[in-house]
N, C-alpha and C positions, 0 to 999 in steps of 0.2 A: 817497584814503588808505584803508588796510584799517585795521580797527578790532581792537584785542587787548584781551581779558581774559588777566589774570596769578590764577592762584589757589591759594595754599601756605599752609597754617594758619602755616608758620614768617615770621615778619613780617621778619625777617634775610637772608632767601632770596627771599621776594617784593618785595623794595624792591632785593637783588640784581641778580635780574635784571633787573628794570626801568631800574637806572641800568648795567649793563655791557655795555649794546648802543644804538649808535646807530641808537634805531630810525623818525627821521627819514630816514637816507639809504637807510631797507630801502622806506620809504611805508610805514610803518605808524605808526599813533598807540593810545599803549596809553589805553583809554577808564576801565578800571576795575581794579583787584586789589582780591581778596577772600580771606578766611580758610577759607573751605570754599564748598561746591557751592552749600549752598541761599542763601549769601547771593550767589553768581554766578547763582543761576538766576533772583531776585528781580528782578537788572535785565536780565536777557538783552531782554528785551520792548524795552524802552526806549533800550539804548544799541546793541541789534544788529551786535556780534562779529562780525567774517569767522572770526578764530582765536582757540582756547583755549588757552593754556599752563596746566597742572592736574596738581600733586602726586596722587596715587594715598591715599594714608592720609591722612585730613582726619579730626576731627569732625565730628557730625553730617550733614554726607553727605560719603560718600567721591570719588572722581575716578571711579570707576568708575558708581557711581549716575548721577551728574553727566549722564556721559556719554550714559548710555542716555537718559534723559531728556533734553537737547538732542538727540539723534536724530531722537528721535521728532518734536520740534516745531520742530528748526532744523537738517534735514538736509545743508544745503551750508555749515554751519560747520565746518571742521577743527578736531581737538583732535589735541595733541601730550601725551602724557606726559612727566612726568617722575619720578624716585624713585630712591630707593635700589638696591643689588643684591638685600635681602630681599623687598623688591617688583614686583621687572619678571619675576620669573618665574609670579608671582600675577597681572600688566596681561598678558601673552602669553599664560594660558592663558581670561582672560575673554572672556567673551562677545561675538562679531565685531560690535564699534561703530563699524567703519569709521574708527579711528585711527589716525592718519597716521603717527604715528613715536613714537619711544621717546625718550628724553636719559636719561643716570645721573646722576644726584648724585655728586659736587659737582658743579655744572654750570659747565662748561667753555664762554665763551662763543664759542670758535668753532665748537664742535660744533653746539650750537643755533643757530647762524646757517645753517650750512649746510641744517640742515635745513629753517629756515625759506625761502632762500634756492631751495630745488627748493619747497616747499612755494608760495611765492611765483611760481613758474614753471608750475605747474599753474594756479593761477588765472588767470594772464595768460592763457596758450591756452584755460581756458574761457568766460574774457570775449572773447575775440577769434571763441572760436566761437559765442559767443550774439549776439554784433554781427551778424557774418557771418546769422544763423538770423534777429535782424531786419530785417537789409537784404533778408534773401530774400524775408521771408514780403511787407514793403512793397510789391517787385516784385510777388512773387505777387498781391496784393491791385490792383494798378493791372491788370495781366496777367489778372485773374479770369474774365472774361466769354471770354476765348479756352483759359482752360485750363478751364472746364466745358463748351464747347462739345469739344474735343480729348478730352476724357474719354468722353464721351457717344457721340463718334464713337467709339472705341476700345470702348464697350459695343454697338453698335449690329454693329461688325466681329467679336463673338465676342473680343475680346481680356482678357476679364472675366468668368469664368462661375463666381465664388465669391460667393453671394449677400451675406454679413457683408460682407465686403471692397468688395463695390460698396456697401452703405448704408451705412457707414464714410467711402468717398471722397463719396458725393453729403453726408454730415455736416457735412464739412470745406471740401466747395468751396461753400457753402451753396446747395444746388440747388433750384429754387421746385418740387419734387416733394411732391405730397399721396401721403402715408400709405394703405397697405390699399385703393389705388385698382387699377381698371383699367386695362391698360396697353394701347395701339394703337398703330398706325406709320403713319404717312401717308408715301409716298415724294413728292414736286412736282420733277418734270419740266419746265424752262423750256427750251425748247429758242429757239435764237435765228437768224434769217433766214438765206440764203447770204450772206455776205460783211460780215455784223451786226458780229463778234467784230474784224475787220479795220478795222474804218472806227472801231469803240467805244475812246472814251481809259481811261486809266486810273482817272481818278476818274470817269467815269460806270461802268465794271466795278464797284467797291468801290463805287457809290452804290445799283446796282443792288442789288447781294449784301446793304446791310443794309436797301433796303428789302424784301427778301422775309421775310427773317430779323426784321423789325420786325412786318410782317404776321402771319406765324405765331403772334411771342410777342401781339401784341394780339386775336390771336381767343380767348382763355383767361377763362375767367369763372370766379365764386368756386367751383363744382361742378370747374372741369376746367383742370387746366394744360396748356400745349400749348409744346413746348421744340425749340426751332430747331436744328437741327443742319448745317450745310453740307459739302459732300462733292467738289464742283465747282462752277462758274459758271453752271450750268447743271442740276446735282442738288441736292437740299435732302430733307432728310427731317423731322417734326413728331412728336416722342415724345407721345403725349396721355396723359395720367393722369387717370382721369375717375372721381370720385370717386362717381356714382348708377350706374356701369356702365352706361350707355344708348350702345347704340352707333347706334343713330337720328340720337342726338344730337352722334356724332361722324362722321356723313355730315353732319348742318347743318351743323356747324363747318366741313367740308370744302369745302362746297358753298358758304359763306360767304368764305372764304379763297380759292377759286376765283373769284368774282365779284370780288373785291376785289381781288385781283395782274391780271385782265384789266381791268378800269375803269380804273383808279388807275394801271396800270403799261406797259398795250398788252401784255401777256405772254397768250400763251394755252395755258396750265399746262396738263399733263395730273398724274390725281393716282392714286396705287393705293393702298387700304387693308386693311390686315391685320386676320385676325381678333384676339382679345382676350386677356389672361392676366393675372395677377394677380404670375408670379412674375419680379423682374426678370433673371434671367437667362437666360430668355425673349426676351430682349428682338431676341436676335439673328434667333433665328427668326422673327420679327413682324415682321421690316425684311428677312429675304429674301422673307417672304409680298408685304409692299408693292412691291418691287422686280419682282418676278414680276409682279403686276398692271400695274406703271406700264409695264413693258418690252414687256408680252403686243403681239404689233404684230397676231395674227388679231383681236383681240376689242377691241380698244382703239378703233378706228376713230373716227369723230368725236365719241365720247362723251370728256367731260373725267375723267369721274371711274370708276375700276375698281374695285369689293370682289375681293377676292381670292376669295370665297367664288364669283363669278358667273365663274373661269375654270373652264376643263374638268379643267386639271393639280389634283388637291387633294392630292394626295402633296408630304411635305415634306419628304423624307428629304433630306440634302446630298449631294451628287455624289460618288457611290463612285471606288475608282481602275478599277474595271474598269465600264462601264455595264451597264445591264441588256440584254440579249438583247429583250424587248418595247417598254423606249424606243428604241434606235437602229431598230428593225424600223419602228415606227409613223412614225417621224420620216423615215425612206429610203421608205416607200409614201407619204407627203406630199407628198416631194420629185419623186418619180419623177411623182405626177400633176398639182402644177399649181405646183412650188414654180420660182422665177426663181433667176438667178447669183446676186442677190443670198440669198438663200435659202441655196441650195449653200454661199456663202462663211460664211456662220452655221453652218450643220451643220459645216463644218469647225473652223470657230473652238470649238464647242462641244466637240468630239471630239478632236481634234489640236491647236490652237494655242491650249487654253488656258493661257495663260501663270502663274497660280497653282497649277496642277498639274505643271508643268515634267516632262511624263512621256520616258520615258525609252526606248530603243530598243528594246525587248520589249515595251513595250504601244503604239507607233505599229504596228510590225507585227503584232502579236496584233491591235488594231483593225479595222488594213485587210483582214487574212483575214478576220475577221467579216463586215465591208463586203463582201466578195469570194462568200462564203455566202450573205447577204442579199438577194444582188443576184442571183441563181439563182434565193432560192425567188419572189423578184417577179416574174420572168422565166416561172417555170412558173404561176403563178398568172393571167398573161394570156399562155399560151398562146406563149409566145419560145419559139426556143431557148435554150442557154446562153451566155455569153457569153468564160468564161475557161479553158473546159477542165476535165480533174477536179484535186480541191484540191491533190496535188502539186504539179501543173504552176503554182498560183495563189501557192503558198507559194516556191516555185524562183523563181519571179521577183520574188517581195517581199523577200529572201533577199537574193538581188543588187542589191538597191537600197543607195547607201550613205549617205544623208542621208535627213533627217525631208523635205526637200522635194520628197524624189524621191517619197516616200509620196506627199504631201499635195496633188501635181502628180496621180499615176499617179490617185487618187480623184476628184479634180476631170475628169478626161477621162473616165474612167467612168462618172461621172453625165452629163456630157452627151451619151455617146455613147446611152446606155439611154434618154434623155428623149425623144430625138429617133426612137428604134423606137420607145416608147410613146404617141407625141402624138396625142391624138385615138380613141384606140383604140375606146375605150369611148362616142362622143360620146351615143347615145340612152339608154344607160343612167342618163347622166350627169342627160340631163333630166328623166327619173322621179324620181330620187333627191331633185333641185332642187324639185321638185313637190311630191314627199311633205314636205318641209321645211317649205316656205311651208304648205302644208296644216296643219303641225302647229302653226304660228304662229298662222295665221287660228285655230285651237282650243282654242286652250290660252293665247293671249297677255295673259287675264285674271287668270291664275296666276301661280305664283313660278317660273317655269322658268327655268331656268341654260341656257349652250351644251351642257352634259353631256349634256342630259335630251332635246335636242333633236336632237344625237346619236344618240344611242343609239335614238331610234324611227326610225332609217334605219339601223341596225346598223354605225357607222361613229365611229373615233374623233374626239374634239371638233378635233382637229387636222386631220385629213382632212376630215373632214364640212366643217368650216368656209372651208378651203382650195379643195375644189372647188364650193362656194357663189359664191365670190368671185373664181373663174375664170369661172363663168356669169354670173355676173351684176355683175361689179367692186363690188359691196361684200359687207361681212362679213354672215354671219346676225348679228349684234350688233344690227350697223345696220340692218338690214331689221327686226327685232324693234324695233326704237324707233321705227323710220319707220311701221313699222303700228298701234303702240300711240299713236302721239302724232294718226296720221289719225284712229283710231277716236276718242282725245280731242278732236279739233276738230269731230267731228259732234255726241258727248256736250254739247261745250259751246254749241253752240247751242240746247239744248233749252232751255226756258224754266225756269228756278228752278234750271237745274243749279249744285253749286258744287263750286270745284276740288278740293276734299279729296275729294268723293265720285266726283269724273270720275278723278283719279290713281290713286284704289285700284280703281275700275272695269277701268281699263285694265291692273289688275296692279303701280302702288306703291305701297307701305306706307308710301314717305317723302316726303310733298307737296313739303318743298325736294328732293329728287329732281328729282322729277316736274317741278317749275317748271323748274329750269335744264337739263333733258334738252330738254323743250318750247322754250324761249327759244332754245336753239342750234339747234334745227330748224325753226323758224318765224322767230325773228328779233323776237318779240315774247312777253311773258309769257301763261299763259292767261287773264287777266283782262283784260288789253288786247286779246286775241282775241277775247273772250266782249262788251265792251262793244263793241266795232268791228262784231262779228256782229247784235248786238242793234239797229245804228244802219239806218234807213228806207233802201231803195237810191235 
């Protein structure tokens, strides 16, 4: 039942209208009539009105007073006036109190029915919408754990880059995010056996996905939250908010969470971590930096865990619609010396069949002329001829091509026609180059050297450089920088009194859980089970 106050100083007209409408079969029950405002304002508290029916000219407070006053304190009450014609021109030019309607004196009581009648049809709809607003929010609240994970993915994809707007929604979906923290990305890469995902039922898939997603959230301690996000059955990504800003200590974390999905799960993760930021709309950029690390396939090698900061790429610009003239140049001299079809079919996918770029027939062809220029000056640089003729002749026949496949076909034959004049060309040079590398390993592998650094002392980029390392010798400089740093720690730890913090930074880490689980995957045992094994009488 909706609740009515009646309020007319005239006691003739307020007992009126109270008995000339059956206001049983409206659902209304009138709770109170009063002789002016302040004695309807006295019990407003107590008997709590949906509606006011209220005379305009009262004693001591008028309808209009009244009004303002229930506004301010009992906003979703309607009040209806009512009054004479010397007065409704005085309630129409008052002050917008949000009053629902007008009635004239004498009061007619089908007028006021009807008005009460829409008046009564407004509230239905917005009881029927606040039902509705808490049936949703119940859903929402049972639903919660999948719509802050969906959000978070939807901030991690750039779909969110109004920073109020995003700490508004983490407000609302109540996000376990610390305040004024640092923020990092961890991408975990679980990649699963040939023929794993075929033979795996459905509740082992979904048992899987929340144990890693259960991992994640219990690596978080009171300094650092650490927020699960899934992306595939096999991608996950770790929003960390680390409230001392240590990022040491969100490589332990990492390295922690690594150990822990490989023990407990048989999963053997790879992980990539993004540098830091404080501001969350950031956030995007910090989850392409991890994704870059986790993906890098030169430099990832049997190491689990990648800093973005230790790949050679540190540019973070997003993929223009036209590339740059020195990425496609470096990435086609890569290809052309030691890259495989598998390779090939990645430079295309990156160039042409990326499917979020959906580019369009002036930049497949503008592309492949590039490709077609490119592939001249590599051609003059080890001493070829050319291969396509001069550029009329190369653009006349990309011209006439009428599908993206005939491109993306005519480029793939192209590289392998050039691969195969190039092969081996260079082979002694190749071994000096491989020389000076290792050379600069054996010297420097006490230091913080990146692949950049190591690079660049054989004047060759980290993508090259590290490509024709791992045609000589089938592993990455990565891995040959671990495999030499972890031999020189297994002679350090035999020395006597050695101890592993000081053998880790010896060898060039700064972060001893590094250091232990780089060691443990290349030996098969920790260094202190090395060092006591070492130490035992033969």
């Amino acid at each position: 039942m909706f609740r009515l106050f009646i309020v007319d100083d005239n006691k003739y007209e307020r007992n009126g209208i109270k008995e000339s409408i059956d206001w049983q079969s409206l659902g209304i029950q009138v709770v109170g009539t009063f002789a002016n405002g302040l004695e309807a304002l006295t019990r407003i508290d107590e008997l709590k009105p949906h509606i006011v029916i209220t005379d305009i000219a009262m004693p001591l407070m008028n309808g209009v007073e009244m009004s303002e006053r229930i506004r301010q304190s009992h906003p979703d009450v309607k009040i209806i006036f009512i009054s004479c014609h010397s007065d409704f021109e005085f309630a129409k030019s008052a002050v917008d109190l949000g009053i629902y309607g007008y009635v004239l004196k004498p009061i007619i009581a089908d007028e006021l029915e009807r008005a009460l009648h829409k008046l009564l049809a407004e509230f239905t709809e917005q009881h029927r919408e606040q039902m509705e607003k808490e049936r949703m929010m119940q859903q929402l609240e049972g639903m919660l754990p999948l719509v802050q994970e969906q959000f978070l993915k939807e901030v991690l994809l750039g779909n969110f880059r109004n920073e109020d707007d995003i700490r508004q929604r983490i407000e609302f979906l109540a996000l376990p995010i610390i305040e004024h923290a640092t923020m990092s990305v961890i991408s975990v890469k679980c990649p699963r056996a040939e023929g794993e995902r075929e033979r795996q039922s459905a509740m082992d898939a979904y048992f899987q996905s929340y144990s890693i997603k259960n991992r994640i959230a219990r690596s978080e301690t009171p300094e650092r939250a650490m927020v699960p996000v899934q992306f595939s059955a096999e991608d996950y990504a770790a929003i960390v908010f680390d409230q001392q800003g240590d990022k040491q200590g969100v490589i332990d974390a990492a390295v922690q969470l690594n150990t822990s999905i490989s023990a407990e799960l048989g999963i053997q993760a790879t992980m990539g971590i993004s540098t830091c930021s404080r501001e969350l709309t950031e956030l995007e950029r910090l989850y392409k930096q991890s994704q870059k690390a986790v993906n890098t396939r030169f430099y990832s090698g049997s190491n689990p865990i990648i800093l973005f900061e230790e790949i050679d790429d540190r540019s973070d610009s997003p993929f223009e619609e036209m590339p740059s003239l020195e990425d496609v140049y470096q990435d086609m001299k890569a290809l052309m010396s030691f890259g495989s079809g598998q390779d090939i079919e990645e430079f295309i996918g990156k160039y042409l069949n990326d499917e979020s770029a959906k580019h369009g027939e002036s930049y497949v062809k503008g592309f492949a002329l590039l490709f077609s220029h490119l592939t001249g000056i590599l051609l003059l640089e080890s001493n070829q001829p050319g291969h396509f003729g001069d550029n009329a002749a190369a653009w006349d026949k990309l011209n006439r091509m009428s599908t993206k496949e005939d491109v993306v076909q005519w480029v793939r034959q192209t590289f392998a026609a050039i691969k195969e004049r190039l092969t081996d060309r260079n082979a002694s040079r190749n071994v000096k180059v491989i020389g000076a590398i290792k050379q600069m390993i054996h010297d420097n592998y006490h230091e913080q050297i990146s692949i950049e650094d190591i690079s660049k002392s054989v004047y060759l980029s980290g993508r090259h450089a590290n490509g024709l390392f791992k045609k000589e010798t089938s592993q990455t400089i990565f891995d040959y920088l671990i495999q030499f740093r972890i031999e020189k720690a297994k002679q350090l730890l035999k020395e006597e009194g050695s101890k592993v913090a000081a053998v880790a930074e010896a060898v060039g880490y700064l972060n001893t859980s590094y250091f232990i689980l780089a060691f443990k995957k290349n030996v098969g045992m920790t260094p202190a089970e090395f060092k006591s094994k070492a130490a035992l009488p033969l």
